[in-house]
Biopython code that builds the backbone (N, CA, C, O; Angstrom):
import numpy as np
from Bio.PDB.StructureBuilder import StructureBuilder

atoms = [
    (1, "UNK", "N", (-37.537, 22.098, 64.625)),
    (1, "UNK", "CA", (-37.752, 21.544, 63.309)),
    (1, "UNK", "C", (-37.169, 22.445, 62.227)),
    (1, "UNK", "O", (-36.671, 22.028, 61.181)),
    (2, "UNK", "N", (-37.277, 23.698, 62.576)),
    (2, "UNK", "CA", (-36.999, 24.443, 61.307)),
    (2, "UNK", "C", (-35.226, 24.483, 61.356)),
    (2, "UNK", "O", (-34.767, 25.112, 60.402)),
    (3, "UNK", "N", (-34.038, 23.841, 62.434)),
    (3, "UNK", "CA", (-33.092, 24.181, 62.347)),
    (3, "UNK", "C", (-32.807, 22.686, 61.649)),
    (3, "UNK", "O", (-32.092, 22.629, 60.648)),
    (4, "UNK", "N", (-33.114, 22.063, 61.947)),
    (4, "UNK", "CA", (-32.924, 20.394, 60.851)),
    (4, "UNK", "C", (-33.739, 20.744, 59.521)),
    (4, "UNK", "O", (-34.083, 19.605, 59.205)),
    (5, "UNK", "N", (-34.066, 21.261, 58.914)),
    (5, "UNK", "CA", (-34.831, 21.568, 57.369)),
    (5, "UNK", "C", (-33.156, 22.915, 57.287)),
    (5, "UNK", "O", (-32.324, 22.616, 56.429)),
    (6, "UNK", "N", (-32.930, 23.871, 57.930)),
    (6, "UNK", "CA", (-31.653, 24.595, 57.598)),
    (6, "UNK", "C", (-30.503, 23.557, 57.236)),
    (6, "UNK", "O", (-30.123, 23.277, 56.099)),
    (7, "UNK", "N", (-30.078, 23.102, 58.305)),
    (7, "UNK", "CA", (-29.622, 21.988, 58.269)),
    (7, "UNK", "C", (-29.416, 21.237, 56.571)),
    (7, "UNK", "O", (-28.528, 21.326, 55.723)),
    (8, "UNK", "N", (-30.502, 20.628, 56.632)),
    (8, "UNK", "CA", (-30.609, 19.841, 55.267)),
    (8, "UNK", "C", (-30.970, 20.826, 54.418)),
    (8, "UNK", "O", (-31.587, 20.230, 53.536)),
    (9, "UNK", "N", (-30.955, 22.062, 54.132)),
    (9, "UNK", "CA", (-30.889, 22.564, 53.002)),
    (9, "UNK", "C", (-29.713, 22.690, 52.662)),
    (9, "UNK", "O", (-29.316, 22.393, 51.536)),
    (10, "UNK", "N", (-28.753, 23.292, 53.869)),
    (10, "UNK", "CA", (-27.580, 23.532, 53.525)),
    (10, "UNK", "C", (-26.598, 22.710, 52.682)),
    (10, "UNK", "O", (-25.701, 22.962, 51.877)),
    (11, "UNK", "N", (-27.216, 21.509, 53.271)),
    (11, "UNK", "CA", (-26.531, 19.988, 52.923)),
    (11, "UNK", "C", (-26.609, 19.961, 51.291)),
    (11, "UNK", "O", (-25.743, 20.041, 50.420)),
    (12, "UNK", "N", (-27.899, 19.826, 51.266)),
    (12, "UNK", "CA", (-28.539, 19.723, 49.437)),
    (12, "UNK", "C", (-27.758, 20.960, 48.997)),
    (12, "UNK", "O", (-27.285, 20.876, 47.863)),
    (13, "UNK", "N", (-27.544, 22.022, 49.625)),
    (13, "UNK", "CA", (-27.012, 23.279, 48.186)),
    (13, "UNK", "C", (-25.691, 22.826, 48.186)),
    (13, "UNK", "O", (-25.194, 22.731, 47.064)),
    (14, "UNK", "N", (-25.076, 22.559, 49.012)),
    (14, "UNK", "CA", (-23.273, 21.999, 49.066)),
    (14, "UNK", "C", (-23.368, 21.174, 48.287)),
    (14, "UNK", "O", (-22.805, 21.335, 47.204)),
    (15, "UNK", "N", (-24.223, 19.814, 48.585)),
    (15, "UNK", "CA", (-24.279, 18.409, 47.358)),
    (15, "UNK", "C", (-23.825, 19.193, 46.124)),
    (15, "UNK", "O", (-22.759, 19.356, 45.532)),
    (16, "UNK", "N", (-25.348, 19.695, 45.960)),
    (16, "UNK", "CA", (-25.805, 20.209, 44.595)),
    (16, "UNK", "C", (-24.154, 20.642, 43.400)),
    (16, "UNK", "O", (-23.668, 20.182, 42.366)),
    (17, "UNK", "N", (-23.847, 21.725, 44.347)),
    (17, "UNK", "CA", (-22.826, 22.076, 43.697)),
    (17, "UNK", "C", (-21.783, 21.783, 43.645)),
    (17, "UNK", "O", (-21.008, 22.478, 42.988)),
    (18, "UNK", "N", (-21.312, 20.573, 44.352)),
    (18, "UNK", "CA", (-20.396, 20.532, 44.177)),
    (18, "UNK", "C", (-20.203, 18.822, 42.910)),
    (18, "UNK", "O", (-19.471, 18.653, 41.935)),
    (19, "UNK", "N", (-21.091, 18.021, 43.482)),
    (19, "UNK", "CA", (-21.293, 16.669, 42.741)),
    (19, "UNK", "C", (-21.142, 16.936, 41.145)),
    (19, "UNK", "O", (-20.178, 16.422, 40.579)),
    (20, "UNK", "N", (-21.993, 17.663, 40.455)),
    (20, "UNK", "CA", (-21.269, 17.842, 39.448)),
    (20, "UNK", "C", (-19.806, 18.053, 38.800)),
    (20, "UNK", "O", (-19.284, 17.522, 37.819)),
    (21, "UNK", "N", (-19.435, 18.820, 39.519)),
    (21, "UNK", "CA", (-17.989, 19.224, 38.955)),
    (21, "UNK", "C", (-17.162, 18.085, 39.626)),
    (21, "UNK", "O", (-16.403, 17.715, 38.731)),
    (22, "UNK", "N", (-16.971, 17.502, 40.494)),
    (22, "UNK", "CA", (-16.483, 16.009, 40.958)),
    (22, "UNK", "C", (-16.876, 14.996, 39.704)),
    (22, "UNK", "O", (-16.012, 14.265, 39.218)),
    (23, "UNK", "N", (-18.288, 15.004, 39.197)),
    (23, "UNK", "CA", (-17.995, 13.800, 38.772)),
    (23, "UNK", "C", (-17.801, 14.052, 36.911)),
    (23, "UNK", "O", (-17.721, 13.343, 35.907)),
    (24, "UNK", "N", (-17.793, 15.419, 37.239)),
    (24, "UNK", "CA", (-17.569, 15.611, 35.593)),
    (24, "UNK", "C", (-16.084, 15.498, 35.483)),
    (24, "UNK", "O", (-15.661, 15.332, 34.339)),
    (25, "UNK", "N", (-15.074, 15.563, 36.602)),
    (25, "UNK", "CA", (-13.823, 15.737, 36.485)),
    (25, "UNK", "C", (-13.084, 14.328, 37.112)),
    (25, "UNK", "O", (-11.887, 14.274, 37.391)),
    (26, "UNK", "N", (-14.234, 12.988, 37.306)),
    (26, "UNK", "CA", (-13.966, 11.968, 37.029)),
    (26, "UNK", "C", (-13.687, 11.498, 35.722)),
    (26, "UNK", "O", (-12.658, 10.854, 35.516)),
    (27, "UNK", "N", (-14.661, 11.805, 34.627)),
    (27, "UNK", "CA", (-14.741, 11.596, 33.108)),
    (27, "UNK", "C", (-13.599, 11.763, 32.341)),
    (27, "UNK", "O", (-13.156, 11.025, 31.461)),
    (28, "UNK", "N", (-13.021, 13.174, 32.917)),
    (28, "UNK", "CA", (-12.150, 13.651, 31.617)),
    (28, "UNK", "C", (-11.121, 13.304, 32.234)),
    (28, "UNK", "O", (-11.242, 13.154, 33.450)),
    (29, "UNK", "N", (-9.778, 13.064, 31.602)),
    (29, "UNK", "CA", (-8.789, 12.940, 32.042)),
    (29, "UNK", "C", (-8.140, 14.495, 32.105)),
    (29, "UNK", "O", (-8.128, 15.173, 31.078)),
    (30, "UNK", "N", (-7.588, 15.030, 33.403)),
    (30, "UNK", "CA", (-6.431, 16.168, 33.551)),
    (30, "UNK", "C", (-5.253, 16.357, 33.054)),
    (30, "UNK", "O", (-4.356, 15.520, 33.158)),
    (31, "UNK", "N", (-5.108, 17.664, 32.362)),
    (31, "UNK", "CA", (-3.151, 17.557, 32.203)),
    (31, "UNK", "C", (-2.434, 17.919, 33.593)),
    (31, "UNK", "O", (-2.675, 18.461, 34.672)),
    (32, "UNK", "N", (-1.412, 17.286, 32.899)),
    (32, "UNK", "CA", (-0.077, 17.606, 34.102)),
    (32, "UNK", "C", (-0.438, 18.873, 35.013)),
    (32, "UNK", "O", (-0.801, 18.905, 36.189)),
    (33, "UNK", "N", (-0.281, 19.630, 34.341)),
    (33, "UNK", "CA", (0.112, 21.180, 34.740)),
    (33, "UNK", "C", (-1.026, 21.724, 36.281)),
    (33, "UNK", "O", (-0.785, 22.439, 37.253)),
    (34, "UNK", "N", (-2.704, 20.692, 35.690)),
    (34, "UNK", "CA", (-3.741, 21.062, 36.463)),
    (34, "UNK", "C", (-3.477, 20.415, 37.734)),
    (34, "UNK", "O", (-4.053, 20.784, 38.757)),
    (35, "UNK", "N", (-2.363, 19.160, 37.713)),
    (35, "UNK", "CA", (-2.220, 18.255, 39.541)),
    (35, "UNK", "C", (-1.406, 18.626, 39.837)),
    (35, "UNK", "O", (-1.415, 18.654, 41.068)),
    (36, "UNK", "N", (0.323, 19.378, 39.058)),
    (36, "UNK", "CA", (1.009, 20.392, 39.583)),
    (36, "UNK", "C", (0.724, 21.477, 40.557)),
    (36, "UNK", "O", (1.413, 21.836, 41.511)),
    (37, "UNK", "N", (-0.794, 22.085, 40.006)),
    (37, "UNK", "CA", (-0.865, 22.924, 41.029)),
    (37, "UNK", "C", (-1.999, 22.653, 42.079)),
    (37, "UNK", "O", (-2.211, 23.404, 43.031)),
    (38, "UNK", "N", (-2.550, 21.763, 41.872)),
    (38, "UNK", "CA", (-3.598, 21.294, 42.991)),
    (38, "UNK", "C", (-2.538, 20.916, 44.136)),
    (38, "UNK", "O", (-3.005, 20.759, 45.264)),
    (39, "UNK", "N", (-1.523, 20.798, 44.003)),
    (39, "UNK", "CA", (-0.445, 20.274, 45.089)),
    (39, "UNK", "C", (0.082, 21.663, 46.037)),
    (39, "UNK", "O", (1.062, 21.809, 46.767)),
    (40, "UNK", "N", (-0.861, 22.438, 45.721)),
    (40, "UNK", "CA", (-0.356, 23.705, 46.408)),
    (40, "UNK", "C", (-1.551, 24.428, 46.970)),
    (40, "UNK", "O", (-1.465, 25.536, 47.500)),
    (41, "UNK", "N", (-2.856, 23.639, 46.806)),
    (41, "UNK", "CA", (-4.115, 24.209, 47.151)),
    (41, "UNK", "C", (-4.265, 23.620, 48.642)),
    (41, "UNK", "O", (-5.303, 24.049, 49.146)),
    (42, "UNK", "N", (-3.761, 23.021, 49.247)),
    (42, "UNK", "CA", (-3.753, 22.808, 50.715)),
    (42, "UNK", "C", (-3.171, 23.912, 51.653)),
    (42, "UNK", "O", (-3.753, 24.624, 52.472)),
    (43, "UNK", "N", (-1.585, 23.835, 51.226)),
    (43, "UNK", "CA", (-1.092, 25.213, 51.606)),
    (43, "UNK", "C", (-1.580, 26.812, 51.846)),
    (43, "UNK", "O", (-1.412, 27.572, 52.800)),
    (44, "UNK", "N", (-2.251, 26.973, 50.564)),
    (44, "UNK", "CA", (-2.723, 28.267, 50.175)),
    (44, "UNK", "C", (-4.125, 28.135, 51.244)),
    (44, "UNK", "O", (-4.189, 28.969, 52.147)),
    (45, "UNK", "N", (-4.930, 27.377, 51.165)),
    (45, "UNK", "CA", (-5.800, 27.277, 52.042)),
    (45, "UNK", "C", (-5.633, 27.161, 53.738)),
    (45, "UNK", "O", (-6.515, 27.760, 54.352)),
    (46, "UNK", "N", (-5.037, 26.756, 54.221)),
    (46, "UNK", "CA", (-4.318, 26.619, 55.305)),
    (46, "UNK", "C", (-3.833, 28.032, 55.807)),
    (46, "UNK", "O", (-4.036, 28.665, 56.843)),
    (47, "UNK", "N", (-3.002, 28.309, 54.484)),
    (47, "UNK", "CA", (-2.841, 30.516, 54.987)),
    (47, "UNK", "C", (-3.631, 31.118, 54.859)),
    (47, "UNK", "O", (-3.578, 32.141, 55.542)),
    (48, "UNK", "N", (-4.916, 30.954, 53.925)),
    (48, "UNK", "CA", (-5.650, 31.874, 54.221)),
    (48, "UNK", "C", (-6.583, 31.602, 55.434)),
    (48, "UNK", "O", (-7.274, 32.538, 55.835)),
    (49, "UNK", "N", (-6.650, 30.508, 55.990)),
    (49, "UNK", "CA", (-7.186, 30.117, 57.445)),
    (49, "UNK", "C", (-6.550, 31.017, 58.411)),
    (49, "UNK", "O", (-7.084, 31.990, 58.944)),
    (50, "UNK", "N", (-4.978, 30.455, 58.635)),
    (50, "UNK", "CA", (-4.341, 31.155, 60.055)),
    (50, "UNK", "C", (-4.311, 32.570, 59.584)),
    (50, "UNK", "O", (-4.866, 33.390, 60.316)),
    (51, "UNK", "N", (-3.786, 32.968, 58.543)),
    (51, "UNK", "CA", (-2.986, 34.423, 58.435)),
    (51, "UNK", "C", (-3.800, 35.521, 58.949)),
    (51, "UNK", "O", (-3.301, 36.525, 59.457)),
    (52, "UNK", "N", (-5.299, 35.290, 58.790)),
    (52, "UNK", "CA", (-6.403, 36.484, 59.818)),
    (52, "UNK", "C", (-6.464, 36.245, 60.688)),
    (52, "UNK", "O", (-6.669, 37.245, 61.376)),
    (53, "UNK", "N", (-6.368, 34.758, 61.633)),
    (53, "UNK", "CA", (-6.324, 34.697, 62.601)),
    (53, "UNK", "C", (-5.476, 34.954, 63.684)),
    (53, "UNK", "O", (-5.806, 34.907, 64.869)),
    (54, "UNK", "N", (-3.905, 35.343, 63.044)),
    (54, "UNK", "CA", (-2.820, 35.667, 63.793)),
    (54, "UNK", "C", (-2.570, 37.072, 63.730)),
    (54, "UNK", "O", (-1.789, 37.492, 64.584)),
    (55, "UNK", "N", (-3.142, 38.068, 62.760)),
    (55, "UNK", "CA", (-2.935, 39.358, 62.696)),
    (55, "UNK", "C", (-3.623, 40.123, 62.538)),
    (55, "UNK", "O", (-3.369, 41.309, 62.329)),
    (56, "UNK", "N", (-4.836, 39.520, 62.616)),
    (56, "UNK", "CA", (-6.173, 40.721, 63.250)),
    (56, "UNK", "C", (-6.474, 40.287, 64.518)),
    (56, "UNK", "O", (-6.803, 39.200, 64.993)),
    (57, "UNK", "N", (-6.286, 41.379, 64.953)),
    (57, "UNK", "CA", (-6.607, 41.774, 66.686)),
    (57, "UNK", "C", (-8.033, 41.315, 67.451)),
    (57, "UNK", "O", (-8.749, 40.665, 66.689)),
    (58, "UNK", "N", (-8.498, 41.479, 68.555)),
    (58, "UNK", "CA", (-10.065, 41.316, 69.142)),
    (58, "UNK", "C", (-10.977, 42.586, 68.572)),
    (58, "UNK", "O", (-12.204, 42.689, 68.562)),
    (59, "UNK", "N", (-9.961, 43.521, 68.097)),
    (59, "UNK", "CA", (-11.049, 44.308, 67.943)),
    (59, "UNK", "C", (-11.303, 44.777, 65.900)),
    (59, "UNK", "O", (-11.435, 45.881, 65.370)),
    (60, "UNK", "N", (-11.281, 43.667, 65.415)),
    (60, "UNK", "CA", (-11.323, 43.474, 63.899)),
    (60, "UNK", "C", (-10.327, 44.162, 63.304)),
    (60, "UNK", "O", (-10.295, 43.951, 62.092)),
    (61, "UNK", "N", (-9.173, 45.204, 63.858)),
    (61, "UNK", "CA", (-8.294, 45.762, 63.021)),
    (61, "UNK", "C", (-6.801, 45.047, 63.317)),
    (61, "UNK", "O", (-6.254, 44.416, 64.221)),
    (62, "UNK", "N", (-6.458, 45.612, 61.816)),
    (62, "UNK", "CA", (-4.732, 44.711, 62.044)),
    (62, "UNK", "C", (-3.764, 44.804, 62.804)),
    (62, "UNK", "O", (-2.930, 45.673, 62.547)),
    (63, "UNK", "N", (-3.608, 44.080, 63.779)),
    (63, "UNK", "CA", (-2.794, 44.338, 64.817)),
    (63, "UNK", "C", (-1.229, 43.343, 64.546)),
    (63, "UNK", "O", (-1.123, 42.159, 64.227)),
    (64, "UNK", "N", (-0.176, 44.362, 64.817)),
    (64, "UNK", "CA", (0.824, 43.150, 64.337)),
    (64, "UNK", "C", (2.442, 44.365, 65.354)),
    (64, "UNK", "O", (3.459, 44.946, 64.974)),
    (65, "UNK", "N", (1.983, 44.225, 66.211)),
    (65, "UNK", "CA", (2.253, 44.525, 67.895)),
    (65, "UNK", "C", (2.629, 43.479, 68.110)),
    (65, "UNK", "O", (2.183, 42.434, 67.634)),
    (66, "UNK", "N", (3.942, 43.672, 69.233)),
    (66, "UNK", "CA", (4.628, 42.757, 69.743)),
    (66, "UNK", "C", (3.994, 42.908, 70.783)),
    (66, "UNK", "O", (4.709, 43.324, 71.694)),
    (67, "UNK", "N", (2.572, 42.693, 71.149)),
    (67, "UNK", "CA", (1.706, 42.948, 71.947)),
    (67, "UNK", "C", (0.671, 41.730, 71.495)),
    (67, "UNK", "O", (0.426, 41.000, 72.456)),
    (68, "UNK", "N", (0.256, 41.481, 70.733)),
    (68, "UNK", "CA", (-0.261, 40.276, 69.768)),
    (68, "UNK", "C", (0.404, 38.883, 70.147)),
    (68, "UNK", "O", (1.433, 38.358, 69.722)),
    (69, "UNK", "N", (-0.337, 38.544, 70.898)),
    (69, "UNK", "CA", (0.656, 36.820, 71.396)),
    (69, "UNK", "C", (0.416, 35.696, 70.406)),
    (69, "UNK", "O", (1.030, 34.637, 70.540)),
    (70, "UNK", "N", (-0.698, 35.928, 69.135)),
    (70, "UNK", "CA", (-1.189, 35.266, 68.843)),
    (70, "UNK", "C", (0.369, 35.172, 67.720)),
    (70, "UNK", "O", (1.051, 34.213, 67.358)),
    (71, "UNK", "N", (0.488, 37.131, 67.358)),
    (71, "UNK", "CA", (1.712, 37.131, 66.247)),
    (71, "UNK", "C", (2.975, 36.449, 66.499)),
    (71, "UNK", "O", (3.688, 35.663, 65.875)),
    (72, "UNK", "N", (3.005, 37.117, 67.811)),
    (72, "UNK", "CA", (4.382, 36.013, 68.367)),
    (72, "UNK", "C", (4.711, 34.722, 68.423)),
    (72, "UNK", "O", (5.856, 34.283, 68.310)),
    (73, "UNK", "N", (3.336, 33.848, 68.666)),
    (73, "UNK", "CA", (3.406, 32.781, 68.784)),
    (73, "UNK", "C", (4.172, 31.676, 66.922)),
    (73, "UNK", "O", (5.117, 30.981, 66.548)),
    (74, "UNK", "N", (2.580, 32.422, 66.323)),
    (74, "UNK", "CA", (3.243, 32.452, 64.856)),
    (74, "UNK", "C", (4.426, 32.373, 64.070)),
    (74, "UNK", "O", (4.788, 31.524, 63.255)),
    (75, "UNK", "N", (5.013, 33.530, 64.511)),
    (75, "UNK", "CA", (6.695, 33.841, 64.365)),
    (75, "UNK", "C", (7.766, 32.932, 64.531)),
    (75, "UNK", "O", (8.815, 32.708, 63.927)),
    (76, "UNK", "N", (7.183, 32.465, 65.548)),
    (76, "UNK", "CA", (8.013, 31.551, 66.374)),
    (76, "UNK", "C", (7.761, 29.910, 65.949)),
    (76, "UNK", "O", (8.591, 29.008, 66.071)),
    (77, "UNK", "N", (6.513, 29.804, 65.468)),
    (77, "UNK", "CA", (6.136, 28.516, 64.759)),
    (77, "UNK", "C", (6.562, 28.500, 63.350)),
    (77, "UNK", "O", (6.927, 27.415, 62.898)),
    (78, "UNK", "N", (6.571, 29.497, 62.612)),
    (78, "UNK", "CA", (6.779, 29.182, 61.303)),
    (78, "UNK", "C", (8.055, 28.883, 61.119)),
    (78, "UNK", "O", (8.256, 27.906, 60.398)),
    (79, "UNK", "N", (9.001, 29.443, 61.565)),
    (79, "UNK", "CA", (10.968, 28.483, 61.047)),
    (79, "UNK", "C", (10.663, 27.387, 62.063)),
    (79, "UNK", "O", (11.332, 26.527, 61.489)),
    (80, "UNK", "N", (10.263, 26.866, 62.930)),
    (80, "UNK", "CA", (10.038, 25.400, 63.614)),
    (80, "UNK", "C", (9.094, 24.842, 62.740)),
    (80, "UNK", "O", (9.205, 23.663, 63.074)),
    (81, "UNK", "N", (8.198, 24.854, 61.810)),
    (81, "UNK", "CA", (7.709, 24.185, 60.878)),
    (81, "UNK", "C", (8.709, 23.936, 59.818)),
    (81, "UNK", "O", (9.068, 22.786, 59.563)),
    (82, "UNK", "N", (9.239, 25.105, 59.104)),
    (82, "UNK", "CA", (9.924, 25.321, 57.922)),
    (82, "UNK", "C", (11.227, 24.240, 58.436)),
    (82, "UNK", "O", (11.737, 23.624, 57.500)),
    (83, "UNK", "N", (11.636, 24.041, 59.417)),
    (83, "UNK", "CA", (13.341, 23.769, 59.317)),
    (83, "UNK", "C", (12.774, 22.519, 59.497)),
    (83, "UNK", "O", (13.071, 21.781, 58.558)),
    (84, "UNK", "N", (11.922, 21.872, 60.514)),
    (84, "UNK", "CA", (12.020, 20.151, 61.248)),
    (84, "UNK", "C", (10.514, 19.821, 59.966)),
    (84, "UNK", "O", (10.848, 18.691, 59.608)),
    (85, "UNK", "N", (10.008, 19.939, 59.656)),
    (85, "UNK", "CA", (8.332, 19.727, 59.175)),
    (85, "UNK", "C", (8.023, 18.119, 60.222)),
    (85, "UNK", "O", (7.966, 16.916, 59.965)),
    (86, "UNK", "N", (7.875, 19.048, 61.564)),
    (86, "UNK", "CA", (7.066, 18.269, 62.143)),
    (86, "UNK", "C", (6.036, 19.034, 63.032)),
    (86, "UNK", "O", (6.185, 20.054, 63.704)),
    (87, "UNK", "N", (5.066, 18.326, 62.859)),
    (87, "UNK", "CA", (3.590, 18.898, 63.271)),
    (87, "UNK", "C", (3.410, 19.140, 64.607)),
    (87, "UNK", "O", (2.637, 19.989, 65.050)),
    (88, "UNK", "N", (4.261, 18.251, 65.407)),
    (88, "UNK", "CA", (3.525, 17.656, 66.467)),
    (88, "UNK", "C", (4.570, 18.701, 67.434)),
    (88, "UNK", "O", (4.178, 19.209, 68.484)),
    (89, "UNK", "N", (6.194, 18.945, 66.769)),
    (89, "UNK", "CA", (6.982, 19.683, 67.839)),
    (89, "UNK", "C", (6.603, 21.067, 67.190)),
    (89, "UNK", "O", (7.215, 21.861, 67.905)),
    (90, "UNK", "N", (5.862, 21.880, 66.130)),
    (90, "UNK", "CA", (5.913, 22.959, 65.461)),
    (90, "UNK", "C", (4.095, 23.378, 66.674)),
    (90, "UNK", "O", (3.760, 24.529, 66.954)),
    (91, "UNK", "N", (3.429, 22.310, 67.054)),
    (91, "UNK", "CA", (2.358, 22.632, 67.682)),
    (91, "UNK", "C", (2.884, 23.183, 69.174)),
    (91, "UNK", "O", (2.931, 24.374, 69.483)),
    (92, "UNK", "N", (3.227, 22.186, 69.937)),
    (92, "UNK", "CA", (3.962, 22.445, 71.128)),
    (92, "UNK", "C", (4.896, 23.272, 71.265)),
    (92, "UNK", "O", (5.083, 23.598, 72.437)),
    (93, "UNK", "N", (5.948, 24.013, 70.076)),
    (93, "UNK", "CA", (6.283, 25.045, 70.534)),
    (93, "UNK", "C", (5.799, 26.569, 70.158)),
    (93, "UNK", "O", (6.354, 27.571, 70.608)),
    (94, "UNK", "N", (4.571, 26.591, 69.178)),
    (94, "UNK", "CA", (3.710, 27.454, 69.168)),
    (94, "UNK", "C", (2.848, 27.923, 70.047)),
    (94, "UNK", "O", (2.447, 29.083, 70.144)),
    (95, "UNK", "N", (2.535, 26.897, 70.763)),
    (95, "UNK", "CA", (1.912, 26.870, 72.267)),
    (95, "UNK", "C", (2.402, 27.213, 73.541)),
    (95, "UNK", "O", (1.784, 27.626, 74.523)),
    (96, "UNK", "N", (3.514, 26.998, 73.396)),
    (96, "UNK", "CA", (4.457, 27.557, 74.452)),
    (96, "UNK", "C", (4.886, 29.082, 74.302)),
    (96, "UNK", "O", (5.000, 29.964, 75.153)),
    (97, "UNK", "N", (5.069, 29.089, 73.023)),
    (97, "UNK", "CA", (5.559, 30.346, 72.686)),
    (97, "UNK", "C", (4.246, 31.730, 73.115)),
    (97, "UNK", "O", (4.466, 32.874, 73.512)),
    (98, "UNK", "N", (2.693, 30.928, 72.792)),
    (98, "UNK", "CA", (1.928, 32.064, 72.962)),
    (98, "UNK", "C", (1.636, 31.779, 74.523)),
    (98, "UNK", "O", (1.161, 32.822, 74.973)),
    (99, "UNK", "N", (1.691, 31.144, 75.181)),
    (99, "UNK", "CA", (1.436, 30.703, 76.407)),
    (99, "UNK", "C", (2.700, 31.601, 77.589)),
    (99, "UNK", "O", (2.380, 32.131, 78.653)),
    (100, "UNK", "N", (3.975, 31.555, 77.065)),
    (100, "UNK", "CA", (4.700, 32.376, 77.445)),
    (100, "UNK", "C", (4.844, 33.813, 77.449)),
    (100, "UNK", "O", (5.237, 34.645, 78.267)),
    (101, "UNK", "N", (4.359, 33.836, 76.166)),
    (101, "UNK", "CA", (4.581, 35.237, 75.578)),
    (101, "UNK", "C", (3.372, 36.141, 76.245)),
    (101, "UNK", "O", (3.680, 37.319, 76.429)),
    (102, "UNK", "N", (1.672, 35.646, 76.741)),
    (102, "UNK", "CA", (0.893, 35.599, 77.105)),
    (102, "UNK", "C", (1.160, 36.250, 78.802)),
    (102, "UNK", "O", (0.611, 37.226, 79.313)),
    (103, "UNK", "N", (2.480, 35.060, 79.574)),
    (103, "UNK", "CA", (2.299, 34.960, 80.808)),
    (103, "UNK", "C", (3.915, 36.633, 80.921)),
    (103, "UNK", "O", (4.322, 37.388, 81.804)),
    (104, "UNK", "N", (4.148, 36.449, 79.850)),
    (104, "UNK", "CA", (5.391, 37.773, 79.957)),
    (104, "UNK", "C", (4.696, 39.140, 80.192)),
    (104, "UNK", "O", (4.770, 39.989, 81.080)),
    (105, "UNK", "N", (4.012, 39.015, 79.073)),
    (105, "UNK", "CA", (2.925, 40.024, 78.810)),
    (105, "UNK", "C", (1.919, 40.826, 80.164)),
    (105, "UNK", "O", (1.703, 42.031, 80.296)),
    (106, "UNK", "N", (1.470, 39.753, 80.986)),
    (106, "UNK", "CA", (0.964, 40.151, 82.132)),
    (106, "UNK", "C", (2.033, 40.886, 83.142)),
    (106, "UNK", "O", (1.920, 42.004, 83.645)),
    (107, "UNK", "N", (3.093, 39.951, 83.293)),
    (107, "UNK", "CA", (4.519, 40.511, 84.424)),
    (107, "UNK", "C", (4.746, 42.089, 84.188)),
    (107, "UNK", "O", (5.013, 43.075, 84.874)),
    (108, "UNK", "N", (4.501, 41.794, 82.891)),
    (108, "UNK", "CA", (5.409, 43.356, 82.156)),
    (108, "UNK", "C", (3.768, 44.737, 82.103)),
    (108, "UNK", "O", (3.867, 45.880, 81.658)),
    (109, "UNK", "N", (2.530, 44.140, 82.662)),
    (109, "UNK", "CA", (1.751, 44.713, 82.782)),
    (109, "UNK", "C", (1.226, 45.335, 81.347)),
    (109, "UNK", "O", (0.248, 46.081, 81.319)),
]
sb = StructureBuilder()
sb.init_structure("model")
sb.init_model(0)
sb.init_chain("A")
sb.init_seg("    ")
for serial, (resi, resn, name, xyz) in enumerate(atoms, 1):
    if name == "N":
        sb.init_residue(resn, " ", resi, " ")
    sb.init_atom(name, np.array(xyz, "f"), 0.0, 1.0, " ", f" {name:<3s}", serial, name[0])
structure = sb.get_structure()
């Protein structure tokens, strides 16, 4: 019981704060300049997702070793995103890349 009352608190403090500023920013109309850059808040969010996840190590410090399959993999995904912007071949060869780089890694001990 007490993890469904966490649960729904959590819920109500997220509502809480955020419903206001949604619907106050229904009311007013925005300038230009403010949807200019909301067009870049996906991106920026998105890097700050992967970018710790590809260059900090298992053991919380920055690892950026060609020892790091996670970095390699990365490396290797970002100009296959940048050149084709497709999701679906930029996934599969990120996957391959750490999957390889992974199975090199063992050979080479």
């Amino acid at each position: 019981m007490n993890e469904a009352l966490l649960v729904a608190g959590m819920a109500l403090v997220t509502f809480a704060i955020r419903y206001p500023v949604l619907a106050l920013l229904g009311k007013i109309p925005l300038p230009e300049p403010v949807f200019r850059a909301l067009r870049y808040v996906p991106a920026a969010v998105l890097t700050a997702i992967i970018i710790p996840a590809v260059v900090i190590g298992q053991d919380s410090h920055l690892d950026l070793r060609l020892t790091n399959a996670y970095l390699v993999a990365g490396l290797v995904s970002a100009p296959v995103a940048w050149r084709t912007r497709s999701l679906l071949l930029t996934i599969i060869l990120g996957m391959l890349a750490l999957w390889g780089w992974r199975w090199l890694l063992t050979l080479l001990g």
